[in-house]
C-alpha positions in Angstrom: -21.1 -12.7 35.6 -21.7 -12.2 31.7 -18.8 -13.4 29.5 -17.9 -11.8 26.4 -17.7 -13.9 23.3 -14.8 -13.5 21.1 -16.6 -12.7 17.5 -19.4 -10.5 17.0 -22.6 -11.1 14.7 -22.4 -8.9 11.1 -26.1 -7.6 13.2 -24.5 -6.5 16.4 -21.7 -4.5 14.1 -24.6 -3.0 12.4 -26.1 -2.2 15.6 -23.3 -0.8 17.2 -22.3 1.5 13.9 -25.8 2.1 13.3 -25.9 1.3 9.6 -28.0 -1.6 7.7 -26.4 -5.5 7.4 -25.5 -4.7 3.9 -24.1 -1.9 4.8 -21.6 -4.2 7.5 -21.1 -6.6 4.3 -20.2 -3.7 1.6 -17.6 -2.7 4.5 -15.9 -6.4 4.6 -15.9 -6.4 1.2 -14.2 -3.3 0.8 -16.4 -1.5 -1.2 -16.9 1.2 1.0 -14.7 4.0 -0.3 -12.2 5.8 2.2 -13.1 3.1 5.0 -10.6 0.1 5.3 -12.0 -3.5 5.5 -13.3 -4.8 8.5 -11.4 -7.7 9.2 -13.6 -11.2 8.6 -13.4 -15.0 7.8 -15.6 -17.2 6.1 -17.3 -19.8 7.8 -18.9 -21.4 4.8 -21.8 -18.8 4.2 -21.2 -16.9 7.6 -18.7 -14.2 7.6 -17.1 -14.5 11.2 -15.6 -11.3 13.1 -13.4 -11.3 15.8 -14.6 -8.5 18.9 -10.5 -7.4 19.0 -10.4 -7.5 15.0 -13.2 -5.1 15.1 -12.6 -2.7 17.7 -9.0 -2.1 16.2 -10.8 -1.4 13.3 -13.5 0.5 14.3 -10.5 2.8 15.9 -8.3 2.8 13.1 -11.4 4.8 11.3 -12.5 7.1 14.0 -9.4 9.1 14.0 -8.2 8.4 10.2 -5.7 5.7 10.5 -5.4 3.9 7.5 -2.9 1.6 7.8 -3.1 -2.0 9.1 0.1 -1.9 11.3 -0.6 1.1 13.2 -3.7 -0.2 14.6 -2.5 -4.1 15.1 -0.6 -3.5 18.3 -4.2 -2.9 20.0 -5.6 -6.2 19.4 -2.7 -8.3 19.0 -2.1 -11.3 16.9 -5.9 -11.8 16.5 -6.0 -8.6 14.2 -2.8 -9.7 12.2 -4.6 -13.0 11.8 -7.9 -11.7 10.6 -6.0 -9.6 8.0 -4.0 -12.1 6.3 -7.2 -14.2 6.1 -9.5 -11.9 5.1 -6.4 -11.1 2.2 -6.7 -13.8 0.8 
């Protein structure tokens, strides 16, 4: 039985939104107007995404949520923890 790992590679969020690495990056980053960050740590050079962190956000954008807390209670403290990092 395949396990799933807890973070996802900046390539399989590319894959799975169909858009280019940089395009992934410009999202974390924030400078993607209208689109909230997606929720990341640094790991040195590596940017570091949690799978729960992501799906919430990946939700919170398909039906226009914009706002962190309405979308945390889906992934938990993961999500909460990934935004105050990623804050800061």
């Amino acid at each position: 039985m395949e396990q799933i790992s807890e973070v996802v590679s900046i390539n399989e969020i590319a894959k799975i939104l169909g858009c280019s690495k940089a395009h992934v990056y410009n999202a974390i980053n924030g400078k993607i107007e209208g689109v909230t960050r997606i929720p990341a740590m640094n790991m040195g050079r590596r940017k570091i995404v949690r799978r729960a962190s992501f799906e919430a956000w990946r939700y919170g954008n398909e039906v226009g949520q914009t706002k962190h807390a309405e979308i945390a209670p889906l992934a938990g403290v993961a999500y909460e923890a990934a935004i105050s990092k990623a804050s800061l």
